[in-house]
N, CA, C and O of each residue as an XYZ file, in Angstrom:
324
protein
N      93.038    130.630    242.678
C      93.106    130.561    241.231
C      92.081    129.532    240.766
O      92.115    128.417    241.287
N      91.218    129.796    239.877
C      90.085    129.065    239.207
C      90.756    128.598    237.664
O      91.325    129.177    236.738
N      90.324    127.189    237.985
C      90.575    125.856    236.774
C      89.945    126.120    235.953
O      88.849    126.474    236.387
N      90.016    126.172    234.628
C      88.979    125.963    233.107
C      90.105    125.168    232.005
O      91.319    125.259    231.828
N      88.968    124.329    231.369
C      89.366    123.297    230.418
C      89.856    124.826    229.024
O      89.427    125.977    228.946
N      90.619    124.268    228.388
C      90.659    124.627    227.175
C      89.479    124.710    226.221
O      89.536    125.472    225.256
N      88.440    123.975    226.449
C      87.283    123.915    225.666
C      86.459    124.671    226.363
O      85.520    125.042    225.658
N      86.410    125.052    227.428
C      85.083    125.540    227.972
C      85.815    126.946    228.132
O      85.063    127.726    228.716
N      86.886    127.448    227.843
C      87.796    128.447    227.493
C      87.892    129.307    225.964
O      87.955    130.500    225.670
N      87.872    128.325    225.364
C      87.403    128.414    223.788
C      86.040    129.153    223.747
O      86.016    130.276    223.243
N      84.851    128.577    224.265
C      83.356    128.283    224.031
C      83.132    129.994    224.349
O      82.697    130.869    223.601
N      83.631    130.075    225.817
C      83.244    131.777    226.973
C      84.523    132.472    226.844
O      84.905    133.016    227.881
N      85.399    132.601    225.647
C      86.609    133.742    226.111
C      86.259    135.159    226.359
O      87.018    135.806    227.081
N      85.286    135.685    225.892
C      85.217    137.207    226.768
C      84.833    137.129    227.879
O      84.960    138.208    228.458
N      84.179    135.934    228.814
C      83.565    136.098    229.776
C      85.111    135.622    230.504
O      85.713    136.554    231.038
N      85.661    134.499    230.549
C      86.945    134.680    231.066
C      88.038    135.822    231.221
O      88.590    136.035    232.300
N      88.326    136.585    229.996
C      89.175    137.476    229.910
C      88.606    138.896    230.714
O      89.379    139.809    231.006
N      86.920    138.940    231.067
C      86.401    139.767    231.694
C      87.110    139.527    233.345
O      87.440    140.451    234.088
N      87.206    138.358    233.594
C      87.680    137.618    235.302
C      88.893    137.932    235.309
O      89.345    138.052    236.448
N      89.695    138.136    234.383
C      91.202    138.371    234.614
C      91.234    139.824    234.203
O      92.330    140.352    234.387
N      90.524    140.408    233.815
C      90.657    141.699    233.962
C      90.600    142.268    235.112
O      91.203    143.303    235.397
N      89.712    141.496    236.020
C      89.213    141.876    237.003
C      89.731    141.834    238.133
O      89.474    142.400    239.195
N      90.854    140.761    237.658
C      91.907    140.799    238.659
C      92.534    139.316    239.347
O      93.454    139.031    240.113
N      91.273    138.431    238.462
C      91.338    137.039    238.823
C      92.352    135.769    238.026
O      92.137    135.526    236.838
N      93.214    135.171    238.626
C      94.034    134.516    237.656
C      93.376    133.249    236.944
O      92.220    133.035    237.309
N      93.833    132.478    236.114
C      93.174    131.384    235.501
C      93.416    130.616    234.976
O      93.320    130.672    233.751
N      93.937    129.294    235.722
C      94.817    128.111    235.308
C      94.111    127.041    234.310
O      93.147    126.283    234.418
N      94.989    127.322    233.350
C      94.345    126.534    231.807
C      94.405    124.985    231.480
O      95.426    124.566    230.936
N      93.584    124.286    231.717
C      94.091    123.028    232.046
C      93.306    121.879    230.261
O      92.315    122.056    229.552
N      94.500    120.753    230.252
C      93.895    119.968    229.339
C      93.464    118.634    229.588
O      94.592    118.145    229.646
N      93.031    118.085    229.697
C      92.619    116.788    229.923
C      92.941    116.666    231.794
O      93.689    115.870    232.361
N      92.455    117.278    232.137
C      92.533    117.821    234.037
C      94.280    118.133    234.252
O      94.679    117.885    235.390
N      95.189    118.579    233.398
C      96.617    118.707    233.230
C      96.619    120.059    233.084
O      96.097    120.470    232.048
N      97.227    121.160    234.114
C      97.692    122.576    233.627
C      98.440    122.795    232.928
O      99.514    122.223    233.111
N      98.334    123.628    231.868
C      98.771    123.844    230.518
C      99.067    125.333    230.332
O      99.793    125.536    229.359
N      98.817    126.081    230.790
C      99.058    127.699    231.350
C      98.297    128.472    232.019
O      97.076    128.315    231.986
N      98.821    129.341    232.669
C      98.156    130.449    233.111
C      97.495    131.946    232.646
O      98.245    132.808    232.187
N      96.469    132.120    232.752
C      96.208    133.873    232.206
C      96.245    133.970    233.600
O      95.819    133.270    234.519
N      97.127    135.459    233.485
C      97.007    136.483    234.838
C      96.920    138.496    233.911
O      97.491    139.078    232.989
N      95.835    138.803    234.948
C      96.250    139.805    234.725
C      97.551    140.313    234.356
O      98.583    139.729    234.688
N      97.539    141.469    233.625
C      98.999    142.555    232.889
C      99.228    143.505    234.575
O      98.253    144.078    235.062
N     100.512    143.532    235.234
C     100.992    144.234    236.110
C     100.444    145.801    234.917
O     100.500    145.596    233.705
N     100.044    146.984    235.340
C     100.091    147.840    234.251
C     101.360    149.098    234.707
O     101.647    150.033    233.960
N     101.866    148.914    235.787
C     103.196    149.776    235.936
C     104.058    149.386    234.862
O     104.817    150.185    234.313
N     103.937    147.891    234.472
C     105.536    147.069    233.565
C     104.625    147.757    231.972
O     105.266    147.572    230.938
N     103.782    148.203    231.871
C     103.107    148.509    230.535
C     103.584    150.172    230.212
O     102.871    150.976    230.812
N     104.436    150.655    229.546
C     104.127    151.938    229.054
C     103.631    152.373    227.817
O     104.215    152.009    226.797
N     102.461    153.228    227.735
C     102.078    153.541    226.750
C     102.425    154.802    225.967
O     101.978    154.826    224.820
N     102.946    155.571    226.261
C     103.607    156.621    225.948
C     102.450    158.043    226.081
O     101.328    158.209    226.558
N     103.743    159.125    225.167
C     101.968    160.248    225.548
C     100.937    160.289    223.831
O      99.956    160.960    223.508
N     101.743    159.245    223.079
C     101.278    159.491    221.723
C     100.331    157.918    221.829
O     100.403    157.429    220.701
N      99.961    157.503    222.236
C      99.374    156.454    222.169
C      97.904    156.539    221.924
O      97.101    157.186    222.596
N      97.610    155.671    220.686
C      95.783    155.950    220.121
C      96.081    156.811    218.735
O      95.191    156.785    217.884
N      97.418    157.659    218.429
C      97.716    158.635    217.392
C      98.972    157.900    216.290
O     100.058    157.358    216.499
N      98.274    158.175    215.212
C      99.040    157.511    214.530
C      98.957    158.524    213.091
O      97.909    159.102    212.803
N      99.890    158.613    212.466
C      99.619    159.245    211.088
C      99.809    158.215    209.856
O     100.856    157.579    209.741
N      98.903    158.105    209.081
C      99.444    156.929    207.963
C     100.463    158.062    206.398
O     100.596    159.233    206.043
N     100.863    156.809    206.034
C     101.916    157.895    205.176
C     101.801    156.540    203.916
O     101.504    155.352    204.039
N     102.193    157.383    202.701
C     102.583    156.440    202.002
C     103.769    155.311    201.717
O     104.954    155.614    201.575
N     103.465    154.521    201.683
C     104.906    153.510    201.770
C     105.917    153.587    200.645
O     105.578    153.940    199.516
N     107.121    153.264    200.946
C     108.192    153.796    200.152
C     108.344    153.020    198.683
O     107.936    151.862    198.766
N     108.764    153.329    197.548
C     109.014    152.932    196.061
C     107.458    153.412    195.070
O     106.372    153.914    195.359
N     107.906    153.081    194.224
C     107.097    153.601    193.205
C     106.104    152.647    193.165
O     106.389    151.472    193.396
N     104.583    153.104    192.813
C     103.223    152.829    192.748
C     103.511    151.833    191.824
O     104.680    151.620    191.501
N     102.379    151.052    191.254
C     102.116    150.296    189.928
C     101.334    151.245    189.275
O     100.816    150.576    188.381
N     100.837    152.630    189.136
C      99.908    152.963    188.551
C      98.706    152.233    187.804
O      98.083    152.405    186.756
N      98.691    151.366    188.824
C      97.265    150.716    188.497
C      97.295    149.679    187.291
O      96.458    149.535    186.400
N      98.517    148.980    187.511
C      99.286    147.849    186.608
C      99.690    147.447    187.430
O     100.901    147.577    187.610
N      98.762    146.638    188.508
C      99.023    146.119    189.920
C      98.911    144.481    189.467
O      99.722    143.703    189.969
N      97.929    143.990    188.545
C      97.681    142.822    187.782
C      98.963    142.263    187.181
O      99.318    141.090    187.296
N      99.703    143.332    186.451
C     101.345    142.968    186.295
C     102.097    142.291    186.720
O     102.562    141.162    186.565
N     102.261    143.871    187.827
C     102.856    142.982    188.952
C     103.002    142.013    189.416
O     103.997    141.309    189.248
N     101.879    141.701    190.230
C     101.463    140.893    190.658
C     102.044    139.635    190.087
O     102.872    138.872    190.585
N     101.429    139.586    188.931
C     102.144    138.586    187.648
C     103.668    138.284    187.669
O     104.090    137.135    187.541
N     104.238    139.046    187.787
C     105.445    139.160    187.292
C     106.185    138.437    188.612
O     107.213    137.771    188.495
N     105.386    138.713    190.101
C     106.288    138.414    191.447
C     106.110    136.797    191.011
O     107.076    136.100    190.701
N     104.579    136.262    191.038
C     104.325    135.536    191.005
C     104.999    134.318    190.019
O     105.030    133.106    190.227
N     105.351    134.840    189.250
C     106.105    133.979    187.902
C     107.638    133.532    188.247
O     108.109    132.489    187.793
N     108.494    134.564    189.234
C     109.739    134.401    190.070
C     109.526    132.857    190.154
O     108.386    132.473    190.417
N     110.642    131.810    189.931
C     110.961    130.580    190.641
C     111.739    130.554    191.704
O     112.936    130.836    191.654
N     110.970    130.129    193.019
C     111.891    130.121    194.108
C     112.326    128.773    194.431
O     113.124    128.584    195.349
């Protein structure tokens, strides 16, 4: 398992997350103190189903502002919580 600072983690994260893709683990350390681990995803414990990537968008439920969204808006905003 290969050491990287939090900062030099920050600076290269795709090039790290490329190493643990790859299969390599990567102990996250702060001030020379381990602080967590990235490990690869087991991908048996992952199911994606057979609809996965498919999505249909729909409209969301209650009535529109017909474009008296400025109102609105107004009106939530004015609520004292």
């Amino acid at each position: 398992m290969v050491a990287v600072s939090i900062q030099d983690l920050k600076s290269r994260l795709s090039a790290w997350i490329a190493r643990v893709r790859d299969g390599e683990s990567v102990l996250i350390t702060s001030h020379n103190r381990p602080v967590a681990r990235l490990e690869p995803v087991d991908r048996s414990d992952v199911h994606a189903g057979a609809r996965v990537g498919h999505a249909d968008l729909a409209r969301g439920p209650g009535p529109t502002t017909r474009g008296r969204y400025r109102a609105a808006l107004s009106d939530d905003r004015s609520v004292d919580r």
